[in-house]
N, C-alpha and C positions, 0 to 999 in steps of 0.2 A: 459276605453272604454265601462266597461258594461253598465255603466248607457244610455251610448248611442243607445246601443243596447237594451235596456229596454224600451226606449221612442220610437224607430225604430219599433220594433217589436209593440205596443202599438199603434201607430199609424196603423198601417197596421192592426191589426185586431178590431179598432176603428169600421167602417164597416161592419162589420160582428157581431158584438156585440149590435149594438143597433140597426140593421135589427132583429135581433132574438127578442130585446125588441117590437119592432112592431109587429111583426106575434107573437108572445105570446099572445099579446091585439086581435090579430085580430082572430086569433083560439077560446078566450073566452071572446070578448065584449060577451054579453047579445043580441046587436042586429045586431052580424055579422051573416052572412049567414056561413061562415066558423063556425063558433062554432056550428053547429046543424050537421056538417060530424062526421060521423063515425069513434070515436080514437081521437077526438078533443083534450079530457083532455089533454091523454099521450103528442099530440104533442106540446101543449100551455106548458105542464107545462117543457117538455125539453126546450123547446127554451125560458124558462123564465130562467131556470136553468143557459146555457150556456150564457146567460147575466149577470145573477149575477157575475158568475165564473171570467168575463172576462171583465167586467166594473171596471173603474176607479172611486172611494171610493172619494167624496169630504170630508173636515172636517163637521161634523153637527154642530149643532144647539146647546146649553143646553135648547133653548125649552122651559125654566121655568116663564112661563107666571103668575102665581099667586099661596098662599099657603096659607093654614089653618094656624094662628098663635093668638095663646092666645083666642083660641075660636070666632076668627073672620079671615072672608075671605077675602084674600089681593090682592089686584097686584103685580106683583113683577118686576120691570124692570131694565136689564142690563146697566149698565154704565163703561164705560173704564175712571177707577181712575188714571193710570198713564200708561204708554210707554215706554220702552225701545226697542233697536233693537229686540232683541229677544224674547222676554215678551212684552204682555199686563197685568198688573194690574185691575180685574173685580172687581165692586160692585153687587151684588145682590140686589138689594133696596126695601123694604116692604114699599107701600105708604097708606096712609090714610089721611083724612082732618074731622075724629070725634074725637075732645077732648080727650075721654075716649080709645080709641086706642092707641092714639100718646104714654099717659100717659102709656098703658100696654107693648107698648114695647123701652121705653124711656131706662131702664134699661136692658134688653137683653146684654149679654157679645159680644166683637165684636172678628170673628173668621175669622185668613188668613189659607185661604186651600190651602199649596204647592202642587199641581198637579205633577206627576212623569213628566221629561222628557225621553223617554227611547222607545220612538219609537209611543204613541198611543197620540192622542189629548187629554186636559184637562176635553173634555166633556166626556170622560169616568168617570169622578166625578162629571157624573150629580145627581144621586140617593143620593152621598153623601151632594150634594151642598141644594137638594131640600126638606132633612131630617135638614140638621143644620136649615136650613132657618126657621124653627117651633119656635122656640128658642132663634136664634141669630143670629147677623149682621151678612153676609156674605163677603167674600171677597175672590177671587180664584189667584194664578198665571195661565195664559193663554200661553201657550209656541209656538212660530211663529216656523215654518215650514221654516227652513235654508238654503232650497231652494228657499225661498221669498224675503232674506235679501240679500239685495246688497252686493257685494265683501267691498265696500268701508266705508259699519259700522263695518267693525275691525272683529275680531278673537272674539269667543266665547269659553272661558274656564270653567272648572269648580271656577278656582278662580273665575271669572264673576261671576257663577251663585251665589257664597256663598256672592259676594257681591249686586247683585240685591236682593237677601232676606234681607241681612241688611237693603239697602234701601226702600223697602218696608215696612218693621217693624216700620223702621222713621216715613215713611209718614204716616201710618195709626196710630201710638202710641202704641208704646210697653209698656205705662205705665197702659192699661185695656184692651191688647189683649191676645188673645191666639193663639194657632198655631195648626193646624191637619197637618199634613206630611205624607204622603200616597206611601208607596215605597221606589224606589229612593232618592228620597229627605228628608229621613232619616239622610243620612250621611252630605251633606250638608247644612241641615239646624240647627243642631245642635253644629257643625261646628260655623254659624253663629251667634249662642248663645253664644256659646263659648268665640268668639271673642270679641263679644259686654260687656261679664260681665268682660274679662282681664281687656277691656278701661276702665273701671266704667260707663257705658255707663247703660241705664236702661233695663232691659231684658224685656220680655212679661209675662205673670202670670205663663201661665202653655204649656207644650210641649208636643204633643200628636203624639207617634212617631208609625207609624201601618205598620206591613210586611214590613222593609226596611235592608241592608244588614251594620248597624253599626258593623259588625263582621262577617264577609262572611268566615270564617273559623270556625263557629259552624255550628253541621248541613249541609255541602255544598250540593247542590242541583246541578242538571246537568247545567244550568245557570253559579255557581259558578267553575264546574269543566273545563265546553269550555274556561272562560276567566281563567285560572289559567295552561291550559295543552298546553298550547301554546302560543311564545315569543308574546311581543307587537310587534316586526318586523313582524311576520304574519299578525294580525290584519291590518296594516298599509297597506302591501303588498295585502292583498287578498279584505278588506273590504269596503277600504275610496275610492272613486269614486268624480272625480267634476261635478257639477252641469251642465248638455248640456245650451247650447243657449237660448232655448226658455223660458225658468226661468229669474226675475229678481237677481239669486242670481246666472248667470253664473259664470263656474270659482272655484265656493267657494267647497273645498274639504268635502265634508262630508262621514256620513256613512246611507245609503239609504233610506228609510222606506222600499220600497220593500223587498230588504234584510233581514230588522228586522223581517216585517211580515212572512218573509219565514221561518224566524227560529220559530215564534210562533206556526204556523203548523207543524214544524215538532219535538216540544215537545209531540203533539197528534196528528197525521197526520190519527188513526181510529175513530178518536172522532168526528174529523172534514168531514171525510167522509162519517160516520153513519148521521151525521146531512145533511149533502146535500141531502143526499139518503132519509130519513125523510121527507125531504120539500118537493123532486119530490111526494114523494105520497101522502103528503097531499095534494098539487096540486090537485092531481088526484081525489084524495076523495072527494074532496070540501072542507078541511077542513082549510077554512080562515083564521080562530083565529090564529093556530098553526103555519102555512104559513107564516103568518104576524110576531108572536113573534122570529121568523127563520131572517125573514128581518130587524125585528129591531136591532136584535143580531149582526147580521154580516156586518149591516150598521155602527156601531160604530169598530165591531172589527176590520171589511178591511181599513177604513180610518186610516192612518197613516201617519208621517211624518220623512222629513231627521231633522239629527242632526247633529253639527258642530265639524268637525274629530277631533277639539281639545277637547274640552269637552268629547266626546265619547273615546278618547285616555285615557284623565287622568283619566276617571272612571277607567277604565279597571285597569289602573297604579297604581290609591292612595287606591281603594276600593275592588279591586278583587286580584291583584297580589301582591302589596307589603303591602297591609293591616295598611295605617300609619296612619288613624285615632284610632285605638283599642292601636296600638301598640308609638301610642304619639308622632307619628315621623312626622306630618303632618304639613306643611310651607304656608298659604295663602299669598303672594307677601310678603312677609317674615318676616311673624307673625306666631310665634306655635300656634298650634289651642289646648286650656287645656281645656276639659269638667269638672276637676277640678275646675274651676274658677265660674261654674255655682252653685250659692247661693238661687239663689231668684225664680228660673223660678221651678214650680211642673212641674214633668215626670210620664206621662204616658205612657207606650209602649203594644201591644197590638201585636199578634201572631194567626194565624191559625193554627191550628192542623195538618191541611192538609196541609198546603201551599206547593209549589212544585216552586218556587219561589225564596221565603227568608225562609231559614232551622230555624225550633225551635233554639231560642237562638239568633239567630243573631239580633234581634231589644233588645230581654233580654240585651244586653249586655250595653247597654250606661246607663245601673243602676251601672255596676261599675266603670264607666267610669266617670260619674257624681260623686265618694264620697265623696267632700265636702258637699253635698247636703244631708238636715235629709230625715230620711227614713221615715216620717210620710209624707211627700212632694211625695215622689213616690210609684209608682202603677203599679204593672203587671195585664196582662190580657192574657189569656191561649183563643182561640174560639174553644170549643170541635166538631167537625165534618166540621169546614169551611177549604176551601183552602183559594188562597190568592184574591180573586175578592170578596168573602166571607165577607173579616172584612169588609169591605166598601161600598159593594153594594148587593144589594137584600134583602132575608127576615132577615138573621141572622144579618146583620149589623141594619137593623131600630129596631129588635126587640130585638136581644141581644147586640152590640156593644154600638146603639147609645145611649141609656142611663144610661151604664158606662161611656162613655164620656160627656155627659150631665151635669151627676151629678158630676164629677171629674172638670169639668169645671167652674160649680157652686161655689164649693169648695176651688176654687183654688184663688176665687176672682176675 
């Protein structure tokens, strides 16, 4: 019933929320009479405030309308390469029609960016998607919102997920791709390597595995200790929620995005209120820019989505609690998963210093996990002063990460 009471409640203060978005505009249009009263700011920028606060986050955009590549400026246009219920398959596409272009990036390696699923939308790799794009093909997983998906396309597991990455790997050719894995989909997606080189199947060149929990008992982080200090019957009991009515995915048991995003606040719940507190005065001050980089931030952070209780269950079960990919005990619909078995695919894993996330060591880890594999083939990366939003986005990822990935990329063939 909470989730019902979350849409109840949600609706009822619908109203009141995007009246405040009005009188916000109307306290400081330019050419309101209300913006020239006395205290104008203060009250424009509260009542912009309590909009933010209290508005519903749609998914964005990635926005990536064109990029510098090879010393020439591109268009770049979205395309959905395949579909599945719970995944879209994206291409990022560099177009051009000058000879001497096509030819510069004919060769460019082609790179699938596994997006976490884990409560925030894919466009949170936008920064990452818009830096590979300098360099190389692009291609992202897109993760659908499990409150959008009809009861009637089945159950979504993690086995699913490890086999939607196989099948993407097919379609795009794992015989000149590479792979960025960003988080979560660390353990999954390796997992899926795994699997592919037991079959003799052909892997992709190189595996680039950044802040993901292939070993959630090094290092544990408060993340690793909530899912580990209590039963999966809790989780079950207190977390998983069905979908109300008004969704086309009534019915389907999930675990909320509300819920998730409540927990992401309340890892920093003064950090997050230093920064609200921040925006009221730059409001006040006039200070736009700052105002603005405040909205872009938390237009990406607050949009989030549900996830499907089964998938969200076996995380908690294969990856936090019983640990049976480290420990080799893991069954995908009843195939052992042997990172053993990977030969051919080069590992790179990549760490934040800071991360508060995925603890030091835990992405380290699928270097031993991987030892039929030569050590000239893998590669660590330490980020000295990044957390975990750090390896992948903003300055320290374009300017320090991205081309150790780059070049390990290059390398990898």
């Amino acid at each position: 019933m909470l989730y019902h009471w979350h849409e109840f409640s949600r609706n009822l203060m619908e109203p009141y929320v995007y009246g405040a978005e009005a009188l916000a505009k109307m306290y400081s249009a330019p050419g309101s009479w209300m913006a020239k009263l006395p205290g104008a700011e203060r009250i424009a920028a509260g009542y912009e405030l309590f909009h933010r606060l209290g508005k519903d986050y749609e998914k964005p955009e990635f926005g990536i309308r064109s990029v510098e590549a090879h010393g020439h400026h591109l268009p770049v246009v979205e395309i959905e390469a395949a579909r599945q219920p719970f995944c879209r398959l994206l291409r990022f596409k560099r177009y051009s029609d000058e000879a001497q272009v096509i030819h510069d990036l004919k060769d460019d390696p082609k790179v699938l960016v596994v997006a976490p699923l884990s409560g925030h939308h894919s466009t949170l790799l936008r920064d990452t998607v818009r830096t590979l794009l300098r360099d190389h093909k692009v291609w992202i997983t897109d993760w659908v919102d499990a409150r959008m998906v009809p009861l009637a396309d089945g159950a979504f597991g993690l086995d699913d997920y490890v086999h939607y990455i196989e099948g993407f790997i097919r379609q795009i050719g794992a015989e000149d791709l590479h792979i960025v894995s960003v988080c979560q989909p660390t353990v999954p997606v390796l997992a899926a390597v795994a699997l592919m080189a037991a079959r003799g199947e052909t892997t992709p060149r190189s595996l680039t595995l950044m802040g993901g929990p292939i070993d959630s008992r090094q290092s544990p982080t408060a993340v690793n200790n909530l899912a580990t200090t209590k039963p999966l019957s809790w989780f079950q009991r207190n977390v998983i929620h069905e979908v109300p009515a008004n969704y086309p995915g009534a019915g389907r048991k999930v675990y909320p995005g509300f819920l998730q995003h409540a927990g992401f606040v309340a890892m920093n719940p003064g950090r997050h209120a230093r920064s609200h507190w921040d925006f009221y005065r730059d409001l006040v001050r006039g200070d736009l820019e700052d105002a603005d980089s405040h909205r872009r931030f938390y237009d990406e952070y607050n949009a989030v989505l549900d996830m499907a209780s089964e998938y969200y269950l076996d995380t908690i079960r294969v990856v936090f609690q019983q640990h049976l990919l480290p420990r080799g005990c893991w069954d995908v619909d009843g195939e052992r998963v042997r990172p053993e078995a990977i030969r051919d695919t080069a590992i790179l894993t990549i760490e934040g210093e800071l991360d508060d996330i995925s603890g030091l060591g835990q992405t380290r880890a699928a270097h031993d996990l991987c030892r039929a594999l030569p050590r000239k083939r893998q590669k660590h990366l330490t980020v000295d002063g990044a957390g975990h939003y750090g390896i992948f986005s903003g300055r320290r990822w374009r300017e320090v990460v991205y081309p150790e990935v780059s070049r390990f990329i290059r390398a990898a063939g």
